[in-house]
C-alpha positions as CSV (number, residue, x, y, z in Angstrom):
1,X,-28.3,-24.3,-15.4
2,X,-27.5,-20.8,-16.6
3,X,-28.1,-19.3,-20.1
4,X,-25.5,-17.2,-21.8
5,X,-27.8,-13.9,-21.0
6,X,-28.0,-14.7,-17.6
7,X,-24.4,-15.3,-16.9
8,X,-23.6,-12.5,-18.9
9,X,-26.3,-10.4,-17.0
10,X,-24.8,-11.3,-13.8
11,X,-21.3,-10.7,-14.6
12,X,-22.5,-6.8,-15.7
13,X,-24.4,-6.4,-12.4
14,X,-21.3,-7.7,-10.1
15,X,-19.4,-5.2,-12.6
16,X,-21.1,-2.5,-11.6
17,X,-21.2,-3.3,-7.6
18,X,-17.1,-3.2,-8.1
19,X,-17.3,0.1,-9.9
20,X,-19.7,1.7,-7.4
21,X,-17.5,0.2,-4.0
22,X,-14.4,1.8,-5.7
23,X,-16.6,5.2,-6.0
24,X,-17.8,4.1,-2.0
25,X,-14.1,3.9,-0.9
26,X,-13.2,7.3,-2.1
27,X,-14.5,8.6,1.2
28,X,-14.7,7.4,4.5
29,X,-18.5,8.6,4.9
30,X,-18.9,6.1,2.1
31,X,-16.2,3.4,2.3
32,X,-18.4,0.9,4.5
33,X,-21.5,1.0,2.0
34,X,-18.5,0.7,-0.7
35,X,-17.4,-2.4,0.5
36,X,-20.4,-4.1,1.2
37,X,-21.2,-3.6,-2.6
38,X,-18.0,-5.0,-3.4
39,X,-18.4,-8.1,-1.2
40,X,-21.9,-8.0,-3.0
41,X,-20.3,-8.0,-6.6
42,X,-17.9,-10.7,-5.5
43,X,-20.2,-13.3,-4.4
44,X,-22.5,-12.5,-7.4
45,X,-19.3,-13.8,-10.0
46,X,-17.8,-16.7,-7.5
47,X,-21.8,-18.2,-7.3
48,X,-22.1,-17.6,-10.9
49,X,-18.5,-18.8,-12.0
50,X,-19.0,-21.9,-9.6
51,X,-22.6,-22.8,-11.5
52,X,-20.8,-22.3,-15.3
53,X,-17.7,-24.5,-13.9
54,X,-20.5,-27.4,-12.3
55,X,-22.3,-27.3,-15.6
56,X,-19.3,-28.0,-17.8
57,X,-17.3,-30.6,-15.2
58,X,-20.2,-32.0,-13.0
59,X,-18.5,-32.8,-9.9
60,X,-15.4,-31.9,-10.4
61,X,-16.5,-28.3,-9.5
62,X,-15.9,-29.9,-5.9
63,X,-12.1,-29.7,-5.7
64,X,-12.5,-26.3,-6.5
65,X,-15.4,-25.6,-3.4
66,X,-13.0,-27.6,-1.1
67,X,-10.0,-25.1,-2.8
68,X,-12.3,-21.9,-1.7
69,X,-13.2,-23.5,1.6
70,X,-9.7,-23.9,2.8
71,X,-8.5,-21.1,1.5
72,X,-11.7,-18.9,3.1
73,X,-10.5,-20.5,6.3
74,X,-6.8,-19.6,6.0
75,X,-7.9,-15.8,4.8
76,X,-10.5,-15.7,8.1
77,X,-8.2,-16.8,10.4
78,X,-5.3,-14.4,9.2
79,X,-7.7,-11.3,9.2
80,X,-8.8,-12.0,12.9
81,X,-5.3,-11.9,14.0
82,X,-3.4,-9.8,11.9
83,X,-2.9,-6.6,13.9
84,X,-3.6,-3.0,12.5
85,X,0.0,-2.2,12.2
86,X,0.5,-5.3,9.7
87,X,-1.6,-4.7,7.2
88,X,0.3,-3.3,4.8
89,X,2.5,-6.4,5.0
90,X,-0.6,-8.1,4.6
91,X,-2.1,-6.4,1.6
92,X,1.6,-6.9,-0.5
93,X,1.6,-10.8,0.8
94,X,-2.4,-11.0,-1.0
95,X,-1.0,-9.2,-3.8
96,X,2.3,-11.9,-4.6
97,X,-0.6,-14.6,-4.1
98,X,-2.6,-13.2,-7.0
99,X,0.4,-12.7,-9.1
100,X,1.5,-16.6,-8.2
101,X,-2.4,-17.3,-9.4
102,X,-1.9,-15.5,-12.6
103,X,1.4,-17.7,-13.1
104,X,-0.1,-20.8,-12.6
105,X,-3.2,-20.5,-14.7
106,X,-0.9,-19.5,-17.6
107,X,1.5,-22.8,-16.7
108,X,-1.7,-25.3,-16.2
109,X,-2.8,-23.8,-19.9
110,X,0.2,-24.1,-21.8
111,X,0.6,-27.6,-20.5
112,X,-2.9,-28.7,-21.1
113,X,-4.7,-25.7,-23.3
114,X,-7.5,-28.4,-23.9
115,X,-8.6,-28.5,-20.3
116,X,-8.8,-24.9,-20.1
117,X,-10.8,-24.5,-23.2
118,X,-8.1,-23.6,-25.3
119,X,-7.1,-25.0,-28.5
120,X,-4.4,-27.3,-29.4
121,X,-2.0,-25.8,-30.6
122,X,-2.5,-22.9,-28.4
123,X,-4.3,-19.9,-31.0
124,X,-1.5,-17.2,-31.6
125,X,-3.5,-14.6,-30.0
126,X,-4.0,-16.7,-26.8
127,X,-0.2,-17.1,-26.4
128,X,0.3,-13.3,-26.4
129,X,-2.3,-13.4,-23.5
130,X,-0.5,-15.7,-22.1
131,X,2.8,-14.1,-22.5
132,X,1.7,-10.9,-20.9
133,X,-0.4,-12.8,-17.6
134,X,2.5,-14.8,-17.1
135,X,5.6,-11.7,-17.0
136,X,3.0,-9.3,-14.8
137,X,2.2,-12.2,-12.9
138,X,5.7,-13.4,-12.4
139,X,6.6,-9.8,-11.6
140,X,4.2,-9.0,-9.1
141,X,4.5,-12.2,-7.3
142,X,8.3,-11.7,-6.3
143,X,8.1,-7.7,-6.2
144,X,5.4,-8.4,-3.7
145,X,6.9,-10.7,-1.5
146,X,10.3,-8.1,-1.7
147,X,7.6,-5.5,-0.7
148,X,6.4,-8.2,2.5
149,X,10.2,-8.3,3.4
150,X,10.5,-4.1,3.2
151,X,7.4,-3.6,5.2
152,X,7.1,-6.0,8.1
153,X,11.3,-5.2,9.1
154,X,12.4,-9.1,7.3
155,X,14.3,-6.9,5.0
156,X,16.1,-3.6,5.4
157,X,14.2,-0.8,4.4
158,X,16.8,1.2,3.1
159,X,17.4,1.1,-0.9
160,X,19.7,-1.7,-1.9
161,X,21.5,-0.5,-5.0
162,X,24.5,-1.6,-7.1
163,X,26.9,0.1,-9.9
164,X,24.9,-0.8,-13.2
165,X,21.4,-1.7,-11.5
166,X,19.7,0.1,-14.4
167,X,21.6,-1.4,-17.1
168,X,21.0,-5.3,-15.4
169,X,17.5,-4.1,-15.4
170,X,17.2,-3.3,-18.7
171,X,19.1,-6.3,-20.0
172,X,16.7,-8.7,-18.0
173,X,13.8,-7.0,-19.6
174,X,15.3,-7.2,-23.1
175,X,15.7,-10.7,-22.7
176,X,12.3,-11.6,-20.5
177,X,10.6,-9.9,-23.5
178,X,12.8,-11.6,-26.3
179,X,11.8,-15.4,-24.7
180,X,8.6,-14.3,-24.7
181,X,8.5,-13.1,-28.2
182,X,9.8,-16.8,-28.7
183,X,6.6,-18.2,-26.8
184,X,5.0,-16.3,-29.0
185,X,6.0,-17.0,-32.2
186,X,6.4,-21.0,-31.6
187,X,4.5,-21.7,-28.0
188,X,7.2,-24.1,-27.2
189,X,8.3,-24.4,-23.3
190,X,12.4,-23.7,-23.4
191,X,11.4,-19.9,-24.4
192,X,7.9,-19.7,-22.1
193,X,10.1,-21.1,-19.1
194,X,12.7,-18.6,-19.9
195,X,10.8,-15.2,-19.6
196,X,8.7,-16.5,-16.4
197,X,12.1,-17.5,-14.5
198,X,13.4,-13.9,-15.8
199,X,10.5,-12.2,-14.5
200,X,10.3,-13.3,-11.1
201,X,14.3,-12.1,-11.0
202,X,13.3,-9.1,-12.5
203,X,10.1,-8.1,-10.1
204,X,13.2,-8.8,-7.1
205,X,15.8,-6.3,-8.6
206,X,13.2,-3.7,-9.6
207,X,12.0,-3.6,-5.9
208,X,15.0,-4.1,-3.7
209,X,16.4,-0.4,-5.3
210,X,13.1,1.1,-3.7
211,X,13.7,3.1,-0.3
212,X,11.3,3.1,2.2
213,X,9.9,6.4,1.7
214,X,8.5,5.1,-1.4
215,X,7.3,1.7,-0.6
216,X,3.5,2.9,0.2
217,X,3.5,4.0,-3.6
218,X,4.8,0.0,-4.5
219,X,2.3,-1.4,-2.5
220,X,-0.3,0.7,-4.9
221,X,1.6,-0.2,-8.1
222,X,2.0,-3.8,-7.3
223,X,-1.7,-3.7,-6.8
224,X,-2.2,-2.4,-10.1
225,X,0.0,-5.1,-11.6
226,X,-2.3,-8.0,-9.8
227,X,-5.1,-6.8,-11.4
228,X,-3.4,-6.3,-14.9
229,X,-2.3,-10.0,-14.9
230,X,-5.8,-11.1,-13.8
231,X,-6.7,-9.3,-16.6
232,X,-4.3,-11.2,-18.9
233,X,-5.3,-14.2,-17.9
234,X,-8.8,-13.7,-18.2
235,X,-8.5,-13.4,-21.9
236,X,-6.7,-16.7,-21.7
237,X,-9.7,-18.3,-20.1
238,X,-12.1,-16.3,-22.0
239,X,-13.6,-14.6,-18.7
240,X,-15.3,-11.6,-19.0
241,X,-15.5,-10.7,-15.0
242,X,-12.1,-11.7,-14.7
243,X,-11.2,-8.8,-17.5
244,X,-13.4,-6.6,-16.2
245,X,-12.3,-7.5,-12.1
246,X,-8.7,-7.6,-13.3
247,X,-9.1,-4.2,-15.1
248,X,-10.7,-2.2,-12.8
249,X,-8.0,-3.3,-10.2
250,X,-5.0,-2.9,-12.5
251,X,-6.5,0.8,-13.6
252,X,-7.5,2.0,-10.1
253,X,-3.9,1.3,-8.8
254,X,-2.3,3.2,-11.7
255,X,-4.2,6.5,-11.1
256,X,-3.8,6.1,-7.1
257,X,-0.3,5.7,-7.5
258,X,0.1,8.6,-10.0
259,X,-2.0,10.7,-7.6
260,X,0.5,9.5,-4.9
261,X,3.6,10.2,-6.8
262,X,2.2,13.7,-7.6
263,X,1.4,14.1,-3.9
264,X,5.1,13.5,-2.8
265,X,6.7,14.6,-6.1
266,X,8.1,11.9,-7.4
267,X,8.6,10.7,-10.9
268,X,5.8,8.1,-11.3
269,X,8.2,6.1,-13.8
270,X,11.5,6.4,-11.6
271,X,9.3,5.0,-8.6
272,X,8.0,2.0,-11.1
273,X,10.8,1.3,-12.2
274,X,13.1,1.0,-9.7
275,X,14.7,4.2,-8.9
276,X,15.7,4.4,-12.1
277,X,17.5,8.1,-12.6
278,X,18.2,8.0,-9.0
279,X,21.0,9.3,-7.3
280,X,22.8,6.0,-6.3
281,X,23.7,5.8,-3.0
282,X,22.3,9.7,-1.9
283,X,22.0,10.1,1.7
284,X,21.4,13.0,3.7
285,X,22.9,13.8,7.3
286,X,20.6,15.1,10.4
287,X,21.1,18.5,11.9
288,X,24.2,19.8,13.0
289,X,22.9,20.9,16.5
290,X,22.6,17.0,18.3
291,X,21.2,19.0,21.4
292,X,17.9,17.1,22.7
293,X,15.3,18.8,24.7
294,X,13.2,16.1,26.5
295,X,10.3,16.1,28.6
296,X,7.7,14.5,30.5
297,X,3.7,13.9,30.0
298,X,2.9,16.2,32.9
299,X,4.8,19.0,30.8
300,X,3.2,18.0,27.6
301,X,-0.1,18.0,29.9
302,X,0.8,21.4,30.9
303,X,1.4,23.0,27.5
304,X,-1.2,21.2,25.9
305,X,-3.7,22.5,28.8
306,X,-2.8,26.2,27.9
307,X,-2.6,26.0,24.5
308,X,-5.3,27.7,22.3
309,X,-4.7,25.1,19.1
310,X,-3.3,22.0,18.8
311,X,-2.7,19.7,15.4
312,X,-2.1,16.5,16.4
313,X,0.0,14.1,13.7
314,X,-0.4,10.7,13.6
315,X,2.1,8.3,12.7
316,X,3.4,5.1,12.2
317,X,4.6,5.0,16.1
318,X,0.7,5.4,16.9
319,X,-0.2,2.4,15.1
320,X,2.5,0.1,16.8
321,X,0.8,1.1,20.1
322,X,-2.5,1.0,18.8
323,X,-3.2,4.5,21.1
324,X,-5.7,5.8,18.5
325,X,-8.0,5.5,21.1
326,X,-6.5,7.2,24.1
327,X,-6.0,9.8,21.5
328,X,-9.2,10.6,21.0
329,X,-9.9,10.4,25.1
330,X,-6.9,12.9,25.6
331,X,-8.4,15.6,22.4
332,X,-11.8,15.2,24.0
333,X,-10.4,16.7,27.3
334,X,-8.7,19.1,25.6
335,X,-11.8,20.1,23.4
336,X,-14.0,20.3,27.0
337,X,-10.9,23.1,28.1
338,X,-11.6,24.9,25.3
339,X,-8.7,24.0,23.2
340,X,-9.2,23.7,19.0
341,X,-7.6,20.2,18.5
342,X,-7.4,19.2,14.9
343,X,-5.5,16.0,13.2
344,X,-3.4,16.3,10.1
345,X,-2.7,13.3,7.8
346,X,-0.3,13.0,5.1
347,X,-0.6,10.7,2.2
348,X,1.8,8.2,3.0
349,X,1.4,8.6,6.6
350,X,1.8,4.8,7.9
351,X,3.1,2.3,5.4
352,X,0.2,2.4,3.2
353,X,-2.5,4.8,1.5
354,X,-4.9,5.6,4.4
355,X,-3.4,4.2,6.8
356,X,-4.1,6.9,9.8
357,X,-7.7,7.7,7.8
358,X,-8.1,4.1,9.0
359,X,-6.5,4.0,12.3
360,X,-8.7,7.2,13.4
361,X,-12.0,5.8,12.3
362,X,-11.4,3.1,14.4
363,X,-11.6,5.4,17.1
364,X,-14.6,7.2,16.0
365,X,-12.6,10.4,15.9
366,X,-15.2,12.7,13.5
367,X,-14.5,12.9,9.8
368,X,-14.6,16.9,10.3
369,X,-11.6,17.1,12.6
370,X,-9.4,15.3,10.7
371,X,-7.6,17.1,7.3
372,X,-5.3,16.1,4.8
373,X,-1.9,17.8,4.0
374,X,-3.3,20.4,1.6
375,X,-6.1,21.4,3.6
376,X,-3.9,21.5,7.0
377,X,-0.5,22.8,6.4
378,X,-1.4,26.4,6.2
379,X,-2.4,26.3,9.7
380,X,0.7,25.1,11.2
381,X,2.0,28.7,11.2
382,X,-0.7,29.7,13.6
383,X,-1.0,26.7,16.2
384,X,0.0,26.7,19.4
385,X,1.2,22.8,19.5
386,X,2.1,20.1,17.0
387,X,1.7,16.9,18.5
388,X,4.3,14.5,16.1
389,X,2.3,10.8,17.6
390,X,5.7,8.1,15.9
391,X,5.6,9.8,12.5
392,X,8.9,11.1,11.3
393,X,9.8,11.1,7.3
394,X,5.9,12.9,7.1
395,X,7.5,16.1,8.7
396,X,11.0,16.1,8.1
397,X,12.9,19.2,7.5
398,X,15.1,17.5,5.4
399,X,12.7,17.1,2.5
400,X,13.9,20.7,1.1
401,X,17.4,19.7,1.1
402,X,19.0,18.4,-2.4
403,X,20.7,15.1,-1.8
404,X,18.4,14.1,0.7
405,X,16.4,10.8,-0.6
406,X,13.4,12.4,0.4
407,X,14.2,15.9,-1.5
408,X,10.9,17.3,-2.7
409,X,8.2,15.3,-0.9
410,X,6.1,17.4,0.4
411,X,5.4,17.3,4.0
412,X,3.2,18.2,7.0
413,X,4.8,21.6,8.0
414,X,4.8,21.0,12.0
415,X,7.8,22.9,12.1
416,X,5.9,26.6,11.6
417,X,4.0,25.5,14.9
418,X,5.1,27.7,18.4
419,X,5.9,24.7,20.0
420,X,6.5,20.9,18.7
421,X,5.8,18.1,21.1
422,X,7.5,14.7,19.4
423,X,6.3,11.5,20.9
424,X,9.3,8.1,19.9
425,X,10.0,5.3,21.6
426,X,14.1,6.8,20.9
427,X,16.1,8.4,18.4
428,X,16.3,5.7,15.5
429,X,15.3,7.2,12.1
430,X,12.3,7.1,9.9
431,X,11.5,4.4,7.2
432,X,13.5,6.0,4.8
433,X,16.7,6.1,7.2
434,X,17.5,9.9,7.6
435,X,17.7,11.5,10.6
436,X,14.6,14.3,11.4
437,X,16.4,17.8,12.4
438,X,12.9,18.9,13.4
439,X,13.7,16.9,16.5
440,X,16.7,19.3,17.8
441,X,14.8,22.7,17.5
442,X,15.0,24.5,19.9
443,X,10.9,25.1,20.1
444,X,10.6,20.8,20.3
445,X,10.4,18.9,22.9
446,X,11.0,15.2,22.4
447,X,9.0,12.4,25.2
448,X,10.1,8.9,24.8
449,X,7.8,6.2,25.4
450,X,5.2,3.6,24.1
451,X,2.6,6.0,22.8
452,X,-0.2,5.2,24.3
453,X,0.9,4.7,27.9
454,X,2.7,8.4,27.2
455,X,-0.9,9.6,25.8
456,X,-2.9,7.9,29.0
457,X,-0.2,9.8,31.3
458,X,-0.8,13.4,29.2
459,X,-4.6,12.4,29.3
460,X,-4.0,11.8,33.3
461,X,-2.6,15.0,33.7
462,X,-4.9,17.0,32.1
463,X,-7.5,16.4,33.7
C-alpha cells in the first residue's frame, strides 16, 4: 500500500521522465534516450495507478490488468506489422482511440459519478470538466478517424468542401456549446447527449474541408486535442498524472503545429479550423508545356557519376518502396567517386512530422549529411543534381502561384539545381492534387519505376 507522498512522489518523477523524452525527441542524436525515459515515466504511473486502483477495489483491479493485457497484445501485434509507410495512419487511428477513452470516462461518470469518486449530484465544477473532456474527446475521436481515411487512401485526399461549410460549422459549434452549457447548468442527460453527438459531427465537417497538403499539420493538432481531453478528464477523476500526461501532450502538439504552420505559411487557425477563410474550391493547373523528358537509371548513373554535388530529396514515393536503404548504398558510391551527396528534408516531407528524419535513420545515413529546408535550399542554386526520390508537393513550382492550394508553402528549391532527376512510379499528382511543373523543365529528367529497384539499377551502374 502506497501513502499519499509516495504516490504523489511518483507521479512528479514519471512527470519529469515525459518532460525530459519530449526534450530527448527534439533531436535524433537524442530521440532514442528520449523515448526510453518516456517508456520509463509511463510504466512508473501505470504501476503506480494499478497499486491506488488495487487498494481502493481489491480485485477488481483485475478486469483492468486483463483490459491492459489485451490491449498490450493488440498494440504489439499491430506495431510489428505495420509498415513504415503507415504510420501516420497509425498514429491518427491511436489518437481517435484516446479521444473515444476520454468519451467514455466522461459517459461511465455521468451515469455513475459514485463509482468514479465523484459526488452525487455531480459537483458544478466537475460537470464543466466533464463538458470540456467530453466535446475534445468527441472531436478528436471522429476528426481522427477522418484523418485515418485521408491518410491511408480510404478517403480522397483532396478538400471536400460545400457552399456555407463555415457557417454549418459555426452553427454546430453554437449549439454543441449551448447543450453543453445545459449539462452544465442542470447535469441532466438530454443536453450532455446532445453536445457529444454534435461533437463527433463536428470533428467530421472540420476535417473533411482539409486538403492533403495540410493533413501532416492535423495529425499534430489532433494530437494536441488527445492530450487536452486526457487532460479534462483527469480533473474529472481527480488524476494528477493524467493532468500533467494530458497537458504536456495537448501543449507540445500546439506549439509543433504552430511551428509547422509557420514553416509552410499557413494560418494556424484557418488550418484548425477547417479551412476556414479558404478559397472554396481553388485549384491550380500544371504547366503549360506537357512535354516529358524521360530516362533511364544507366543515364541517371551517368550524370550522377560526373556530377560534382548532388542533393538528394526524399519523399513519400521512397517510403512506399522502402529504398532508404539502397539509398544510402547508391550515395556511398557516389561519396567513394568523389561526389558531395547531401539530403534535404522538408517539414512535411511524408505524411507526418519527421517522417524522412525517420526513414533515413533507419538506414544509418549520418545526422551530418542530412539538412532541413532552411539550412539546404540555398544550395540548390549551386548543385549539380537534385535527386526528387517520390516527393512532389515538397518542391513544387506551383507554390508561388496565387490560386494554387499550396500558394505560399515554402518548398525545397530543387528547381535552381543544373539538372533535376525525378524518380515516380507515373504522372499522378501529389497529396494535395496539383500537377508539379518542375516535372516538364526542360533541365528534368523524369525515370519511372518502383524506387528502389530504379535506385539498385543507378547503384548498378555506377559502379
Amino acid at each position: 500500500m502506497l501513502t499519499i507522498n509516495q504516490v504523489v512522489l511518483s507521479y512528479l518523477v514519471a512527470s519529469v521522465c515525459f518532460i525530459l523524452a519530449l526534450k530527448g525527441l527534439s533531436h535524433p542524436t537524442t530521440a532514442r534516450r528520449g523515448n526510453v525515459l518516456g517508456i520509463i515515466g509511463m510504466l512508473i504511473a501505470v504501476v503506480v495507478t494499478l497499486i491506488v486502483a488495487f487498494d481502493a477495489a481489491g480485485f477488481g483491479v483485475l478486469r483492468i490488468v486483463l483490459g491492459i493485457a489485451v490491449g498490450g497484445t493488440i498494440g504489439t501485434i499491430i506495431s510489428r506489422r505495420v509498415q513504415m509507410t503507415q504510420m501516420p495512419e497509425l498514429v491518427a487511428a491511436m489518437h481517435s482511440l484516446v479521444g473515444l477513452t476520454a468519451v467514455l470516462i466522461a459517459v461511465a461518470a455521468v451515469h455513475n459519478p459514485q463509482a468514479m469518486g465523484l459526488a452525487l449530484p455531480i459537483p458544478t465544477g466537475n460537470r464543466l470538466e466533464l463538458f470540456i473532456g467530453t466535446f475534445i474527446g468527441a472531436i478528436t475521436f471522429s476528426g481522427s478517424v477522418i484523418a485515418f481515411g485521408k491518410l491511408s487512401g480510404k478517403i480522397k485526399s483532396a478538400p471536400v468542401v460545400f457552399k456555407g461549410q463555415h457557417i454549418v460549422n459555426l452553427l454546430l459549434a453554437l449549439v454543441m456549446l449551448g447543450s453543453g452549457i445545459a449539462f452544465f447548468v442542470c447535469g441532466s442527460w438530454t443536453p450532455f447527449l446532445v453536445m457529444m453527438a454534435i461533437a463527433f459531427v463536428l470533428g467530421v465537417t472540420m476535417i473533411i474541408p482539409i486538403g492533403g497538403a495540410d493533413m501532416p499539420v492535423v495529425i499534430s493538432m489532433l494530437n494536441s486535442y488527445s492530450g487536452w481531453a486526457a487532460a479534462g478528464i483527469g480533473f474529472s477523476l481527480n488524476n494528477a498524472m493524467l493532468i500533467i500526461a494530458g497537458s504536456l501532450v495537448g501543449s507540445s502538439g500546439a506549439i509543433l503545429s504552430y511551428i509547422m504552420c509557420r514553416a509552410m505559411n499557413r494560418n494556424f487557425l484557418s488550418v484548425i479550423l477547417g479551412g476556414f477563410g479558404a478559397e472554396e474550391g481553388a485549384m491550380a493547373s500544371g504547366g503549360a508545356d506537357k512535354t516529358v523528358k524521360s530516362g533511364s537509371p544507366e543515364d541517371v548513373a551517368f550524370i550522377l557519376g560526373n556530377a560534382e554535388s548532388v542533393i538528394i530529396v526524399p519523399g513519400y514515393g521512397l517510403a512506399v518502396a522502402r529504398a532508404q536503404h539502397a539509398v544510402k548504398e547508391m550515395a556511398d558510391k557516389l561519396r567513394a567517386k568523389g561526389v558531395l551527396v547531401k539530403y534535404a528534408i522538408h517539414p512535411v516531407a511524408g505524411r507526418m512530422p519527421g517522417h524522412m528524419n525517420v526513414l533515413l535513420a533507419e538506414a544509418e545515413v549520418p545526422y551530418d549529411q542530412v539538412f532541413e529546408m532552411e539550412d539546404i535550399n540555398s544550395e540548390f542554386g549551386t548543385a549539380d543534381v537534385a535527386l526528387i526520390l517520390g516527393a512532389n508537393d515538397v518542391v513544387n513550382p506551383l507554390a508561388a502561384e496565387k490560386g494554387s492550394p499550396i500558394y505560399g508553402m515554402p518548398i525545397l528549391e530543387a528547381y535552381k539545381a543544373r539538372t533535376v532527376i525525378v524518380n515516380k512510379r507515373s504522372m499522378a499528382s501529389g497529396y494535395a492534387g496539383i500537377e508539379n511543373p518542375l516535372f516538364y523543365m526542360d533541365k528534368t529528367m523524369m525515370v519511372f519505376g518502383d524506387a528502389k529497384k530504379v535506385i539498385e539499377e543507378i547503384g548498378k551502374g555506377i559502379e
